[in-house]
PDB file of N, CA, C and O in Angstrom:
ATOM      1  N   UNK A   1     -26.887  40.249 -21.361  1.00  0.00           N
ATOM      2  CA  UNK A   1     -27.271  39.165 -20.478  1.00  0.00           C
ATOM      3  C   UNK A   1     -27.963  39.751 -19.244  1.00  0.00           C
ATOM      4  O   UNK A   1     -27.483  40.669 -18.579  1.00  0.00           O
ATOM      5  N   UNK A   2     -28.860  39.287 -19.052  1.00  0.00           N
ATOM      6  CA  UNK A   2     -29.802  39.269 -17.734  1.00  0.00           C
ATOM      7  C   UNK A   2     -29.073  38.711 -16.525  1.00  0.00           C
ATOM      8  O   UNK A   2     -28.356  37.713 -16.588  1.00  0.00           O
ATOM      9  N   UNK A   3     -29.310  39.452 -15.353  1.00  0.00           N
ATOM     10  CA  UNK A   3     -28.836  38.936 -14.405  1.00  0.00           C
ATOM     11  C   UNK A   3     -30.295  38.653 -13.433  1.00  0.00           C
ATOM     12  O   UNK A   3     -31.350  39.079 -13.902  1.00  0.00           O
ATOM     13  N   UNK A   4     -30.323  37.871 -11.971  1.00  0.00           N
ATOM     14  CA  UNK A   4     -31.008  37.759 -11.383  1.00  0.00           C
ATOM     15  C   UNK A   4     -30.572  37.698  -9.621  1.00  0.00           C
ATOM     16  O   UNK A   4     -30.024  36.687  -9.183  1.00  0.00           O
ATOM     17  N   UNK A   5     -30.787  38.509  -8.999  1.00  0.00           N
ATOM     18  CA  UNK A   5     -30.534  38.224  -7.842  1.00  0.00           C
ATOM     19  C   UNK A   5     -31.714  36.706  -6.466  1.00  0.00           C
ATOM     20  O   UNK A   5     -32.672  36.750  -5.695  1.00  0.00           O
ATOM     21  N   UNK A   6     -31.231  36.201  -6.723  1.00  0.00           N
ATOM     22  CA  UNK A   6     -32.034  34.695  -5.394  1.00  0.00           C
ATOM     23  C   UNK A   6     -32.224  34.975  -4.045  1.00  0.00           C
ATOM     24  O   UNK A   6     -32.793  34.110  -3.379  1.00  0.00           O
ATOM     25  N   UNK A   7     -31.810  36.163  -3.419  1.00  0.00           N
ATOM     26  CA  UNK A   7     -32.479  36.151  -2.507  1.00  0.00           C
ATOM     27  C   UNK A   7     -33.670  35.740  -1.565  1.00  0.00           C
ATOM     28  O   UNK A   7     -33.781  35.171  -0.479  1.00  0.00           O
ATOM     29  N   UNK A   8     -34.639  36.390  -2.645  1.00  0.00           N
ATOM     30  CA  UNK A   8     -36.510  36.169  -2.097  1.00  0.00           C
ATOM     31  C   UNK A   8     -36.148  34.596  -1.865  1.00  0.00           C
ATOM     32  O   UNK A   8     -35.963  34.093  -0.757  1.00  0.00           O
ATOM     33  N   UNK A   9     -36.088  33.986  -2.976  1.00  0.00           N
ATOM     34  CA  UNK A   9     -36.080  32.376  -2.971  1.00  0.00           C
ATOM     35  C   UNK A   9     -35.254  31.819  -1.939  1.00  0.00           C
ATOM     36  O   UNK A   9     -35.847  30.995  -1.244  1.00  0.00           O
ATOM     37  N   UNK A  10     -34.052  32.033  -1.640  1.00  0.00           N
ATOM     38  CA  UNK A  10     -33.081  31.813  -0.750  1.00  0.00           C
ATOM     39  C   UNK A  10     -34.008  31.743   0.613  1.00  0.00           C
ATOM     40  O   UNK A  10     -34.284  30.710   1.223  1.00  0.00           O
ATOM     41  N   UNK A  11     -34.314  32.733   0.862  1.00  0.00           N
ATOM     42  CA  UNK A  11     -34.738  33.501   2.391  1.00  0.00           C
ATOM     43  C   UNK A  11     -36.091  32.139   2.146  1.00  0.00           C
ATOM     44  O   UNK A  11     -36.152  31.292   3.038  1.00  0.00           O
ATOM     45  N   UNK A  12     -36.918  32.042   1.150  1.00  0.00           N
ATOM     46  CA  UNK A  12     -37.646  31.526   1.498  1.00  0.00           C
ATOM     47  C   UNK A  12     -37.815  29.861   1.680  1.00  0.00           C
ATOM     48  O   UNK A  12     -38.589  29.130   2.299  1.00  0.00           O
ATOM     49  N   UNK A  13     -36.592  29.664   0.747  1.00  0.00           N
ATOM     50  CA  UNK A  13     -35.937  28.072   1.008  1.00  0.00           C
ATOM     51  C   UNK A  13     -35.931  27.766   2.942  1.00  0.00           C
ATOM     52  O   UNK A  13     -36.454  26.859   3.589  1.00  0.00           O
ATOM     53  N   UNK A  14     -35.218  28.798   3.325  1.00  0.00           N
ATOM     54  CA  UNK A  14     -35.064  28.918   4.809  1.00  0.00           C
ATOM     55  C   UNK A  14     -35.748  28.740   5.734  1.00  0.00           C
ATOM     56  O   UNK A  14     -35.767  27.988   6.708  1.00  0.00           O
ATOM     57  N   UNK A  15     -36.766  30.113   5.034  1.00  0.00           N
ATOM     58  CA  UNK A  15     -37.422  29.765   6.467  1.00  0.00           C
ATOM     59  C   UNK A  15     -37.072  31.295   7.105  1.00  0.00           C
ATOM     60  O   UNK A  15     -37.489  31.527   8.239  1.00  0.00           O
ATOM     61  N   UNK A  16     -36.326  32.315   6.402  1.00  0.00           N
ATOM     62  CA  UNK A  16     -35.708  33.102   7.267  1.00  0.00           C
ATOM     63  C   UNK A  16     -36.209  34.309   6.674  1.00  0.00           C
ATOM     64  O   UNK A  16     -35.806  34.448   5.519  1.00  0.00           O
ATOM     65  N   UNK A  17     -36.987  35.265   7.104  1.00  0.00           N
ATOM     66  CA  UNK A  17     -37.504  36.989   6.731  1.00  0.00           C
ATOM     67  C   UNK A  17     -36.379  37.613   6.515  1.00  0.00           C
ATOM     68  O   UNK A  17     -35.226  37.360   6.866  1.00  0.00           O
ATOM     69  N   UNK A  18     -36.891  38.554   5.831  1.00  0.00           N
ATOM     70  CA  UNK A  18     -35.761  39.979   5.180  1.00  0.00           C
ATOM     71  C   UNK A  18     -35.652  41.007   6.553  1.00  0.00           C
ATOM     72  O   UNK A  18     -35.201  42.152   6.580  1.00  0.00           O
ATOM     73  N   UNK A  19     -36.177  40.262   7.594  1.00  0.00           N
ATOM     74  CA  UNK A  19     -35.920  41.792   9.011  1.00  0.00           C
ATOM     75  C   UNK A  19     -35.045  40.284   9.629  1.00  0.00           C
ATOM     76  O   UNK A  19     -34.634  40.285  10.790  1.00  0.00           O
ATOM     77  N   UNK A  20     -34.976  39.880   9.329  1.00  0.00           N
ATOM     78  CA  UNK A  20     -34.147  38.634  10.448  1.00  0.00           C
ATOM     79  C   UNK A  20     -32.635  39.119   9.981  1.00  0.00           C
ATOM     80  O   UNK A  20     -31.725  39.595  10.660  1.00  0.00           O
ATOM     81  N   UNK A  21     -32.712  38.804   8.487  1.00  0.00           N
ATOM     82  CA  UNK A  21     -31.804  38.977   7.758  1.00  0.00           C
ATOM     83  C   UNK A  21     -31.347  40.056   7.772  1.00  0.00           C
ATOM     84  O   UNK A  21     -30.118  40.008   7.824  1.00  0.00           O
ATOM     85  N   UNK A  22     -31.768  41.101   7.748  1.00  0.00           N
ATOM     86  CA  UNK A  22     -31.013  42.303   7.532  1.00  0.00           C
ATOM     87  C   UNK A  22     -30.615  42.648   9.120  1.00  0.00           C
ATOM     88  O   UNK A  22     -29.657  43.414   9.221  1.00  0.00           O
ATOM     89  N   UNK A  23     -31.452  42.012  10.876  1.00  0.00           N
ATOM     90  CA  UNK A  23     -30.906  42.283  11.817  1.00  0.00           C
ATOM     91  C   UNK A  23     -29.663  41.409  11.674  1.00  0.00           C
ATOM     92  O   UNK A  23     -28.591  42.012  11.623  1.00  0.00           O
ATOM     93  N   UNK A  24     -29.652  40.307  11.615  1.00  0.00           N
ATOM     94  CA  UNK A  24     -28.526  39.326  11.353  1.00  0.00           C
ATOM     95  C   UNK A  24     -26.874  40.290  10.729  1.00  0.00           C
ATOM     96  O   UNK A  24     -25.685  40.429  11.015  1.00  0.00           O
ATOM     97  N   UNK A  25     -27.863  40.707   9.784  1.00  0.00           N
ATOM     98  CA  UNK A  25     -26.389  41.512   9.175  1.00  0.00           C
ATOM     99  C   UNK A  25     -25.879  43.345   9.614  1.00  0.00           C
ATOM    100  O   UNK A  25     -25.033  44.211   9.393  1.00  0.00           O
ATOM    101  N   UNK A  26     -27.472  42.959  10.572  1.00  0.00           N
ATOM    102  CA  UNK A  26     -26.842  44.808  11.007  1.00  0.00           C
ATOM    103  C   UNK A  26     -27.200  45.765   9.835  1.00  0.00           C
ATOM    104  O   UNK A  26     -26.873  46.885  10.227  1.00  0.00           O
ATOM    105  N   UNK A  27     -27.720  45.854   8.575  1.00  0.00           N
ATOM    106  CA  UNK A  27     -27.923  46.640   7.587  1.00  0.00           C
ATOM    107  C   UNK A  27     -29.305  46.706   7.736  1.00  0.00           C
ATOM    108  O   UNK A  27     -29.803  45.971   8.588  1.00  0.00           O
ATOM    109  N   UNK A  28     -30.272  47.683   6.860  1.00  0.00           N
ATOM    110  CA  UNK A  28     -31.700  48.587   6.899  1.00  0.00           C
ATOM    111  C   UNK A  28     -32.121  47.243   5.765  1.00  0.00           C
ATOM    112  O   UNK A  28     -31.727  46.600   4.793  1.00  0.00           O
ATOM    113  N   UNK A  29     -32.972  47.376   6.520  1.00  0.00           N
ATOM    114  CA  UNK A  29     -34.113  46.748   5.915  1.00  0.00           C
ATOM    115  C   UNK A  29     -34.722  46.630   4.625  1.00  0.00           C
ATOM    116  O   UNK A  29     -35.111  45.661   3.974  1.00  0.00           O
ATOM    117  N   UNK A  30     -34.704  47.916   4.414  1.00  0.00           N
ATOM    118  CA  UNK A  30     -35.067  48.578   2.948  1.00  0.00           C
ATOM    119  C   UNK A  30     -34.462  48.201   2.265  1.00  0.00           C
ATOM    120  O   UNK A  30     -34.874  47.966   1.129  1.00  0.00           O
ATOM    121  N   UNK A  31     -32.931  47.918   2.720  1.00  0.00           N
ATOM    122  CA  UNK A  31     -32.313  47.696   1.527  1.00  0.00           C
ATOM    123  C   UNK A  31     -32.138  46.033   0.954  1.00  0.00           C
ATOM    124  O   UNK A  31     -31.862  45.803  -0.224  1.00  0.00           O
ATOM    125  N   UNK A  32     -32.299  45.179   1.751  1.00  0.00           N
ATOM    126  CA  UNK A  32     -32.959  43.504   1.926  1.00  0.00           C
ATOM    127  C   UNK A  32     -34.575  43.551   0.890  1.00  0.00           C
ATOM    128  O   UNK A  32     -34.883  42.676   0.082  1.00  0.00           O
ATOM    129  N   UNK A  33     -35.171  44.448   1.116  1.00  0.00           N
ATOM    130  CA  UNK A  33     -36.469  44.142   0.546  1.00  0.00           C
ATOM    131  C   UNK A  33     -36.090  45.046  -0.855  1.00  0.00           C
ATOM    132  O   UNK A  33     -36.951  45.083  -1.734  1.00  0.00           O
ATOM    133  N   UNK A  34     -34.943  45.694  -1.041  1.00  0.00           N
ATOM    134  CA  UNK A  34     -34.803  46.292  -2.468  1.00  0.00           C
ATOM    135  C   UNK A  34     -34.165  44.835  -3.159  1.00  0.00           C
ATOM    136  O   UNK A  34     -34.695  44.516  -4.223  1.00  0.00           O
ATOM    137  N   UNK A  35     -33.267  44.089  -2.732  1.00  0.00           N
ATOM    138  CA  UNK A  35     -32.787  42.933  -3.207  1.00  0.00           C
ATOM    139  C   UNK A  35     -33.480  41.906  -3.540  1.00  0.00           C
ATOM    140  O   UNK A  35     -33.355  41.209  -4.547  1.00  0.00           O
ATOM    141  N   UNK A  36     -34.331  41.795  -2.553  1.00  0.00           N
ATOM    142  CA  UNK A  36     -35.474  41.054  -3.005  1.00  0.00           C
ATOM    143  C   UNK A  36     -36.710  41.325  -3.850  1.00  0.00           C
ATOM    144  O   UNK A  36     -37.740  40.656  -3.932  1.00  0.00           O
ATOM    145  N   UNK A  37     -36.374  42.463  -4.463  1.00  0.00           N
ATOM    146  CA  UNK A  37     -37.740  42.771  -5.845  1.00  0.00           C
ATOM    147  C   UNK A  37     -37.249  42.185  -6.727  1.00  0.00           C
ATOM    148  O   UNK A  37     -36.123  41.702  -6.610  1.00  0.00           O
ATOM    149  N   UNK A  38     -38.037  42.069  -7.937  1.00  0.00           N
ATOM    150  CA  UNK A  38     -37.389  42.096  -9.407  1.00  0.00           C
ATOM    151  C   UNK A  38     -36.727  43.102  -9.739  1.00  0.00           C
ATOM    152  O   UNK A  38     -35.744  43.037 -10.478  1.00  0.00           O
ATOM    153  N   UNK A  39     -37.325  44.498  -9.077  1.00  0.00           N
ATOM    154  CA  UNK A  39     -36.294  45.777 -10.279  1.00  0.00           C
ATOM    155  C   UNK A  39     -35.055  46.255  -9.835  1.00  0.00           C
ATOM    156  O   UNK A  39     -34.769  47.370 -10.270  1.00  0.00           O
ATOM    157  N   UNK A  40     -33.868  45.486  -8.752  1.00  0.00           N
ATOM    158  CA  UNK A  40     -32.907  45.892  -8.710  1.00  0.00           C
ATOM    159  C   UNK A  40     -31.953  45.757 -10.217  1.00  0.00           C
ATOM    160  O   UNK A  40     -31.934  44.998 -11.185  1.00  0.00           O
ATOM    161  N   UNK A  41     -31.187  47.002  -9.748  1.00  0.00           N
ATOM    162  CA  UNK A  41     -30.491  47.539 -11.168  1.00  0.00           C
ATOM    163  C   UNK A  41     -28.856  48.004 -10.870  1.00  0.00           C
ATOM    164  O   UNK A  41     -27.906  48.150 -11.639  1.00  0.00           O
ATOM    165  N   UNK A  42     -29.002  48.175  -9.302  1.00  0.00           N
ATOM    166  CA  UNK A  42     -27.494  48.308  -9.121  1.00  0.00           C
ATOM    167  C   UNK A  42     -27.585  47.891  -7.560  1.00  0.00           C
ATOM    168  O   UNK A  42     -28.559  48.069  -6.829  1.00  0.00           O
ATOM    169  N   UNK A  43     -26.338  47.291  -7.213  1.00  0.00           N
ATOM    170  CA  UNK A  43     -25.619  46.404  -5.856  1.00  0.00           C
ATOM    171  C   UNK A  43     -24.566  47.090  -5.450  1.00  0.00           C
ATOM    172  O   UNK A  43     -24.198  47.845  -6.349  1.00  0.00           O
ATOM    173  N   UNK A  44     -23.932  47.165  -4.524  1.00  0.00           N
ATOM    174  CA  UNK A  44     -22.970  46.931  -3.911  1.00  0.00           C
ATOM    175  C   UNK A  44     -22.032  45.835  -3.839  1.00  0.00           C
ATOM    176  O   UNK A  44     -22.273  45.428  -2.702  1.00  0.00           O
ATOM    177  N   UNK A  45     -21.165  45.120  -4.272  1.00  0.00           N
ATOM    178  CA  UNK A  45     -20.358  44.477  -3.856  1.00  0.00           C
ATOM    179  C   UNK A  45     -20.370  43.803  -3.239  1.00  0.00           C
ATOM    180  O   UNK A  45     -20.734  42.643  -3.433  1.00  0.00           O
ATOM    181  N   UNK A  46     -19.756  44.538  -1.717  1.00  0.00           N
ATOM    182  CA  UNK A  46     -19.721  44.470  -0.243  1.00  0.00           C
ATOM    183  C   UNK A  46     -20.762  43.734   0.195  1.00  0.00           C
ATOM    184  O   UNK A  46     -20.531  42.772   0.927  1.00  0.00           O
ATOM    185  N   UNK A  47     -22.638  44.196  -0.336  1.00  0.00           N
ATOM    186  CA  UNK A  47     -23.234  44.098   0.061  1.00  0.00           C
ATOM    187  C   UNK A  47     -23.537  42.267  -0.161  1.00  0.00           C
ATOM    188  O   UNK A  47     -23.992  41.384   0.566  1.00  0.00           O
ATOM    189  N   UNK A  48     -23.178  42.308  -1.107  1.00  0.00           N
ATOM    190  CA  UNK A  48     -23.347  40.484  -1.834  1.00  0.00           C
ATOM    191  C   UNK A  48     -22.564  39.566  -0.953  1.00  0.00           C
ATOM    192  O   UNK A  48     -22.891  38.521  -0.389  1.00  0.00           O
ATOM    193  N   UNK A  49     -21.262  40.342  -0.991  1.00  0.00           N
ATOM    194  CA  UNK A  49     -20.310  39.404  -0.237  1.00  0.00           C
ATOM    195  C   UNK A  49     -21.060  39.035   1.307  1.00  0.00           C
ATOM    196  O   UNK A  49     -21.315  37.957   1.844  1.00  0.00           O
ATOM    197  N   UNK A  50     -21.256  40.327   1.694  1.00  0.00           N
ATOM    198  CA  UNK A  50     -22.150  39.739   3.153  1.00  0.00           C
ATOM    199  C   UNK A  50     -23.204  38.808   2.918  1.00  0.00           C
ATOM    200  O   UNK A  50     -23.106  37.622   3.234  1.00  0.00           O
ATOM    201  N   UNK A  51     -24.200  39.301   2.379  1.00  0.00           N
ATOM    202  CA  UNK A  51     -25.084  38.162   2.417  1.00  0.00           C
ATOM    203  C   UNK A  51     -24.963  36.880   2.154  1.00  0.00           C
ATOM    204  O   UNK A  51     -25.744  36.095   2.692  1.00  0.00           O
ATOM    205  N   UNK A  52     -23.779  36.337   1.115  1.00  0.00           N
ATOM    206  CA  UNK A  52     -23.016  35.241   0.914  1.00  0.00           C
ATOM    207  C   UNK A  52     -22.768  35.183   2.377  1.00  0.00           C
ATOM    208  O   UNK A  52     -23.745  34.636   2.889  1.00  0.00           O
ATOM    209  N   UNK A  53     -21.995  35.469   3.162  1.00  0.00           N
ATOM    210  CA  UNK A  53     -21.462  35.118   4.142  1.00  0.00           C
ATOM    211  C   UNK A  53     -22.418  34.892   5.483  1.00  0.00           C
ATOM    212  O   UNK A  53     -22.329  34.051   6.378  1.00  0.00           O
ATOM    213  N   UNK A  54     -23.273  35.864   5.294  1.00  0.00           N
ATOM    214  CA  UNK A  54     -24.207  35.725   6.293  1.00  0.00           C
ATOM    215  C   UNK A  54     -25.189  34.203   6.057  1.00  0.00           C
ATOM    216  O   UNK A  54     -25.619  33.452   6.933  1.00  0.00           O
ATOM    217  N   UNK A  55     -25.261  34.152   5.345  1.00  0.00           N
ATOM    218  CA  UNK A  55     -26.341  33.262   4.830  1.00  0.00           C
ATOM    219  C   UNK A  55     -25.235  31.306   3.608  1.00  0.00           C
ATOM    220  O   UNK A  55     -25.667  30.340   2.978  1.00  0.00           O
ATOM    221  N   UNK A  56     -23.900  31.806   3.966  1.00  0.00           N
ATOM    222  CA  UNK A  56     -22.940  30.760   4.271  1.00  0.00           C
ATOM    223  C   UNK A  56     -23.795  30.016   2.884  1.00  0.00           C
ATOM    224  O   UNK A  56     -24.658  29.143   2.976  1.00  0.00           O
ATOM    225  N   UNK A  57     -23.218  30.710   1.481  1.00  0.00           N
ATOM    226  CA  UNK A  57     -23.829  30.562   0.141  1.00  0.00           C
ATOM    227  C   UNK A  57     -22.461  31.051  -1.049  1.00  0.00           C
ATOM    228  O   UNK A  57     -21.636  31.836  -0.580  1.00  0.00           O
ATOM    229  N   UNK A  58     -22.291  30.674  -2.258  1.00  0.00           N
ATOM    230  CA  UNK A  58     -21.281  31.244  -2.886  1.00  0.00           C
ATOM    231  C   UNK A  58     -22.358  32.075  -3.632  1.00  0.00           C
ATOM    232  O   UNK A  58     -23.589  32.060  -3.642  1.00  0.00           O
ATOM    233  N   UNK A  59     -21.473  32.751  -4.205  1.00  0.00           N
ATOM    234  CA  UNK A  59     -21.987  34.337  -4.909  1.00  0.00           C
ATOM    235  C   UNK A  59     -22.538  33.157  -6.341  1.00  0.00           C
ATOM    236  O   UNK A  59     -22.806  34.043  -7.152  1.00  0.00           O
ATOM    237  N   UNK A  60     -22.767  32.183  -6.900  1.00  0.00           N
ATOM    238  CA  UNK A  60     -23.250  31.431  -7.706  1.00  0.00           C
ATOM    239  C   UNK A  60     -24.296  31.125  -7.095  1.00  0.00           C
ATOM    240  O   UNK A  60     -25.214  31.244  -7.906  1.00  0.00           O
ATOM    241  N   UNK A  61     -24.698  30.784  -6.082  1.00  0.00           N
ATOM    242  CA  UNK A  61     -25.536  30.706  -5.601  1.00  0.00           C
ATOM    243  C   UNK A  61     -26.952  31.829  -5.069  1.00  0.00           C
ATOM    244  O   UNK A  61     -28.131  31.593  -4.804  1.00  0.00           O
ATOM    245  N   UNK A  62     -26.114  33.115  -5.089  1.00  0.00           N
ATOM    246  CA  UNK A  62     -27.210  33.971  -4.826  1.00  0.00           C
ATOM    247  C   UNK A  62     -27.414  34.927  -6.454  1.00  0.00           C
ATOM    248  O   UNK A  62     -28.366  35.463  -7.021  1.00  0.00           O
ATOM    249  N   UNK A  63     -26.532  34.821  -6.627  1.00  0.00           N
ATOM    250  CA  UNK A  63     -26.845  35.756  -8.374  1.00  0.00           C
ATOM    251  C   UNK A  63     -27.029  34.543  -9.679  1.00  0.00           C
ATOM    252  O   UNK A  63     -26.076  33.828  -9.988  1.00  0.00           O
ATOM    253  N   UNK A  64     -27.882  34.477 -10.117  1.00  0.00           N
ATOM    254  CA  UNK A  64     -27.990  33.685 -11.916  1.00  0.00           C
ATOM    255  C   UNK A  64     -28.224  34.360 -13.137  1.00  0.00           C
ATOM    256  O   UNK A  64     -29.100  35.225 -13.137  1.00  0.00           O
ATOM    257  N   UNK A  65     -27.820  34.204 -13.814  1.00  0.00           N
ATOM    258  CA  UNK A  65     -28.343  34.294 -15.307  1.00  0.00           C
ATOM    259  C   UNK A  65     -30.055  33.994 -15.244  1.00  0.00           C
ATOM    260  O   UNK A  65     -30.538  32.899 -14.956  1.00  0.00           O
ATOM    261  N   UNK A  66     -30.837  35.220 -15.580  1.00  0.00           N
ATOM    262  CA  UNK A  66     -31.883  35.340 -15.762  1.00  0.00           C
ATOM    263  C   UNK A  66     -32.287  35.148 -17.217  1.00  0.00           C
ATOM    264  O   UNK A  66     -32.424  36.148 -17.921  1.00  0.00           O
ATOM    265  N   UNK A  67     -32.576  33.389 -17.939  1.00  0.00           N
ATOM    266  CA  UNK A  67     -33.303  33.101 -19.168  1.00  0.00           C
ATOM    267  C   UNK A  67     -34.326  33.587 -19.593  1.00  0.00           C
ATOM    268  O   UNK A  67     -34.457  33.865 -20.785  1.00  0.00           O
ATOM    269  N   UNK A  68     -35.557  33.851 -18.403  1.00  0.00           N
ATOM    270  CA  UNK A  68     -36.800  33.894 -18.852  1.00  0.00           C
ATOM    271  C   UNK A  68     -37.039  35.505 -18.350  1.00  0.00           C
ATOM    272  O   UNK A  68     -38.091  35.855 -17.815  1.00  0.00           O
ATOM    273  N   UNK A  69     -36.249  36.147 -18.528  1.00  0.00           N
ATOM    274  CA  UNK A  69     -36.311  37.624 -19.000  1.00  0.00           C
ATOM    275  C   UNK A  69     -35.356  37.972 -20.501  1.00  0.00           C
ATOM    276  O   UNK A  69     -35.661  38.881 -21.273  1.00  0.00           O
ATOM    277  N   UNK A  70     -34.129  37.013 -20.704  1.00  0.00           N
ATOM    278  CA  UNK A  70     -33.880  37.095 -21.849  1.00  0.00           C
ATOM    279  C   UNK A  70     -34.613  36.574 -22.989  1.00  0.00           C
ATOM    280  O   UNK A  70     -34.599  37.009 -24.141  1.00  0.00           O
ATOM    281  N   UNK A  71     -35.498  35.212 -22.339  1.00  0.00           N
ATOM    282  CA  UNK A  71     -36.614  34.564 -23.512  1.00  0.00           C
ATOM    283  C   UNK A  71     -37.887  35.960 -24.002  1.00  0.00           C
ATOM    284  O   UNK A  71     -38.508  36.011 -25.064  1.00  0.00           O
ATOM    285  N   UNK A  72     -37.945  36.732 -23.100  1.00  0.00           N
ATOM    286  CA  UNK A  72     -39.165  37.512 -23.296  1.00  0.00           C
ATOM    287  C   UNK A  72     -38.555  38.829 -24.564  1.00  0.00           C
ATOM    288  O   UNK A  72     -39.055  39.286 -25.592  1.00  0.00           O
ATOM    289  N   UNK A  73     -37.463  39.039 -23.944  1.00  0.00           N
ATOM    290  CA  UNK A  73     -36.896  40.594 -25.286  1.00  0.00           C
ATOM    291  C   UNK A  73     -36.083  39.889 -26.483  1.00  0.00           C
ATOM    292  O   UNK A  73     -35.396  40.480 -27.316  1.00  0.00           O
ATOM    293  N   UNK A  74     -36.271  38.713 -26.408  1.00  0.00           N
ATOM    294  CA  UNK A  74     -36.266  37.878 -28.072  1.00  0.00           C
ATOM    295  C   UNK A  74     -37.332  37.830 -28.906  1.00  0.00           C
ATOM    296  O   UNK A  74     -37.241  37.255 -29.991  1.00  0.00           O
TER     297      UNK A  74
END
């Protein structure tokens, strides 16, 4: 199963940049704009839980089941 992280979309539902966000949470930048690519491959935890919290979202809400990367390696 494919996973997908919502970030980009999130932030952009908002209204709110990945330097807002990552000052907001006190963490590098880099690592906000690694979350927000397609090719993340490994997380932190910790790191989810914050942004859930920062951004006042359940962890269903920022991670999905990615279909239309599983529709493509069928």
């Amino acid at each position: 199963m494919k996973i997908k992280i919502r970030l980009k979309e999130i932030l952009a539902e908002r209204g709110i940049s990945q330097r807002q966000l990552s000052l907001q949470m006190n963490i590098r930048h880099a690592t906000i704009n690694h979350l927000c690519s397609d090719s993340v491959d490994r997380v932190y935890i910790r790191t989810l839980e914050a942004i859930c919290e920062a951004l006042d979202i359940s962890i269903h809400e920022l991670i999905v089941e990615d279909k239309e990367a599983q529709a493509l390696e069928n």
